[in-house]
C-alpha positions in Angstrom: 123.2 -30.6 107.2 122.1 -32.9 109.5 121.8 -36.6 108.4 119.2 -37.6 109.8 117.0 -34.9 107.8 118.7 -36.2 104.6 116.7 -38.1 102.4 118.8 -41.7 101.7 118.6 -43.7 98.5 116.3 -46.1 100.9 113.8 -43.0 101.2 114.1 -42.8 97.5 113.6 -45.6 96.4 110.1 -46.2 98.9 109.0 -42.8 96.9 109.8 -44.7 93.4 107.9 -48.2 94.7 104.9 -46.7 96.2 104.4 -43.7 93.9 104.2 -46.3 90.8 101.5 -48.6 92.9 99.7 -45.5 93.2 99.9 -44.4 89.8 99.0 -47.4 88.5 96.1 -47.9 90.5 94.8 -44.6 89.3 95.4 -45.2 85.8 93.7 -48.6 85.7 90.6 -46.9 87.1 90.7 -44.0 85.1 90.0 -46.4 82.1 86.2 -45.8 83.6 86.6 -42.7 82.5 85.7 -43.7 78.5 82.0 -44.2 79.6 81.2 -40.5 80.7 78.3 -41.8 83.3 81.1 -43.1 85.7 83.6 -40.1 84.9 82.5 -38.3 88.3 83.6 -41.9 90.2 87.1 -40.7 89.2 86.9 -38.2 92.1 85.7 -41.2 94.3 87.6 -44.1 93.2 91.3 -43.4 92.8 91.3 -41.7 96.0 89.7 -44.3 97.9 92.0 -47.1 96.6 94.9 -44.7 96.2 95.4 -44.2 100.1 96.2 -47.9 100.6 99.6 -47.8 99.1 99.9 -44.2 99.8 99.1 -45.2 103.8 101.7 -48.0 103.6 103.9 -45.5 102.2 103.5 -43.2 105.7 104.8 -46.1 107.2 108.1 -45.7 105.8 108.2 -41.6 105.9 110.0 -40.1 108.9 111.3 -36.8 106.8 110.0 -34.3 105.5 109.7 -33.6 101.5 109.1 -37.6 101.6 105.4 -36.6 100.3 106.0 -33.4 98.3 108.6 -35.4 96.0 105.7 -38.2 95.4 103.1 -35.9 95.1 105.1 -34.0 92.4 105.8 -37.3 90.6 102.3 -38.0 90.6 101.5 -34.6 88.8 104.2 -35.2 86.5 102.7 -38.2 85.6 99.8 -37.2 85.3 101.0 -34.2 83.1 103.0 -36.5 81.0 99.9 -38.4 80.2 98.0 -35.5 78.7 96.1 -34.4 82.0 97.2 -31.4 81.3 99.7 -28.7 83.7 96.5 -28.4 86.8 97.8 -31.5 88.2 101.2 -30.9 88.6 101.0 -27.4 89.7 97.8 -28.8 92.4 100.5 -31.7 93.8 102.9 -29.2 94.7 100.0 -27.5 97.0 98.5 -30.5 97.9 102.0 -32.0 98.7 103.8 -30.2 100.6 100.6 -29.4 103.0 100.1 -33.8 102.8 103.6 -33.8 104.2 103.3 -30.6 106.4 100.0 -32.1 108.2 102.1 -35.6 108.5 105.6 -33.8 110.1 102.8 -32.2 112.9 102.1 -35.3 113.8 106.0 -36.4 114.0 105.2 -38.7 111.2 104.3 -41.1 113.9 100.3 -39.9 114.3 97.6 -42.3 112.8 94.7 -39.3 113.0 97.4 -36.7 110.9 98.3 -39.9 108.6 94.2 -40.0 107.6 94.3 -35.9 106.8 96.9 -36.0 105.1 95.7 -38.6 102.7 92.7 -36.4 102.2 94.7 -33.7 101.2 97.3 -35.6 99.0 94.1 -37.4 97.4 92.8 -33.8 96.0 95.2 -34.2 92.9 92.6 -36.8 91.5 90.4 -34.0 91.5 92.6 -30.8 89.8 92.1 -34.1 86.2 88.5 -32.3 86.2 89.4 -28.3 86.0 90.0 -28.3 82.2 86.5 -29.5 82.2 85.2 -26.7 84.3 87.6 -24.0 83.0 87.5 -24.5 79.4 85.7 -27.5 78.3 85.8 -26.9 74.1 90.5 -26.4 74.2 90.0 -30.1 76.6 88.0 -32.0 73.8 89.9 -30.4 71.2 92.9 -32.3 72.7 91.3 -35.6 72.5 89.4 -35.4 69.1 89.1 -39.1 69.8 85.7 -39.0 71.4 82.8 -38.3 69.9 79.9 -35.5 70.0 78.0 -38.0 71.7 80.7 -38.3 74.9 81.0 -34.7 74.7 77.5 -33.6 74.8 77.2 -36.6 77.6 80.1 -35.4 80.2 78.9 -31.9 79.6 75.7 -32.8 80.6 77.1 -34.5 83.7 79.5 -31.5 84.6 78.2 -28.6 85.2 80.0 -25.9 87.2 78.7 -26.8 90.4 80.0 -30.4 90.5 83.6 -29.0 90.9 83.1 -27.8 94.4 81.0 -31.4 94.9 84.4 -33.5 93.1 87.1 -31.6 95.3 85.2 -32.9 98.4 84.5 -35.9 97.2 88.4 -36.8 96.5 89.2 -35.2 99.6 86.1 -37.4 101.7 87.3 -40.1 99.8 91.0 -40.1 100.6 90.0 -40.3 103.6 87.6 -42.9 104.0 90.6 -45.2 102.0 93.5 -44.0 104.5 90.7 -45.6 107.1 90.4 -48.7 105.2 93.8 -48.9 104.7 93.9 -48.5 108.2 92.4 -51.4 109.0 93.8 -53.7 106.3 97.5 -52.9 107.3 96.8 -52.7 110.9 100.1 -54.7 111.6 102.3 -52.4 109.2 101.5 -49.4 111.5 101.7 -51.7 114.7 105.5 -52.2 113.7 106.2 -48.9 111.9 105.1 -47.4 115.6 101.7 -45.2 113.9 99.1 -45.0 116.6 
């Protein structure tokens, strides 16, 4: 095999560090989430902040599978934390096209570095399918919130905003990989991203 395809401890470890600051960046804003008005930002938010440490993390991804193994964390994370299987089995999709789109680009193009944040960002949006699938077996999980919260977020989700929330994590990715752009401008100056 050749070595230089290999993924090294070093590559490892940048998938631990920057998979965590992303993770707990979305979990912090998730806490939104208990007041169901601001439950659709959760397709806006996470995303948007998300691609800064996932952008800084393209500056240290030169090999492929980089992305797919931190996308697949993420869903295991998320899965782990009662989000139930979507997101796990929506990073595997979302990941390995994330790091597919970035590998076109020979992990050196700033333009391929913004899609595939886009992409990668969809997982924020698989949280919602329980709500748009089968709403009733997701409270039933969380008999924590009341009728109130239910009736609420039902209200506020009806079938058409999941074609409206996938686009908006997927705009939003995005529009963070620009900021982060523009905030880390030196990082991708010296990691050779233009």
């Amino acid at each position: 095999m050749n070595k230089q395809k290999t993924l090294t401890g070093k590559d490892l470890i940048n998938i631990g560090i920057y998979t965590a600051l992303l993770f707990i960046i979305t979990m912090i804003i998730s806490m939104l989430g208990f007041i169901p008005i601001f439950m659709p930002l959760l397709a806006v938010l996470p995303p948007f902040f998300g691609a800064i440490p996932y952008m800084l993390f393209l500056t240290k991804v030169h090999k492929f599978g980089m992305i797919t193994i931190m996308s697949l964390i993420v869903g295991l994370l998320l899965f782990i934390t009662g989000m139930g299987i979507y997101p796990f089995l929506c990073s595997a999709i979302t990941g390995l096209i994330a790091d597919w789109v970035y590998k076109t680009g020979n992990f050196k193009s700033s333009k391929k570095a913004v899609l595939s944040s886009g992409i990668f960002m969809i997982v924020d949006w698989s949280n919602f399918i329980p709500l748009f699938t089968n709403i009733d077996k997701y409270f039933s999980t969380r008999p924590n919130f009341d009728q109130n919260y239910v009736t609420t977020l039902s209200r506020l989700m009806p079938l058409w905003m999941c074609p409206v929330l996938f686009a908006s994590a997927f705009i939003f990715g995005i529009l963070g990989a620009l900021f982060a752009k523009v905030l880390l401008k030196k990082h991708f100056k010296r990691a050779g991203i233009a």
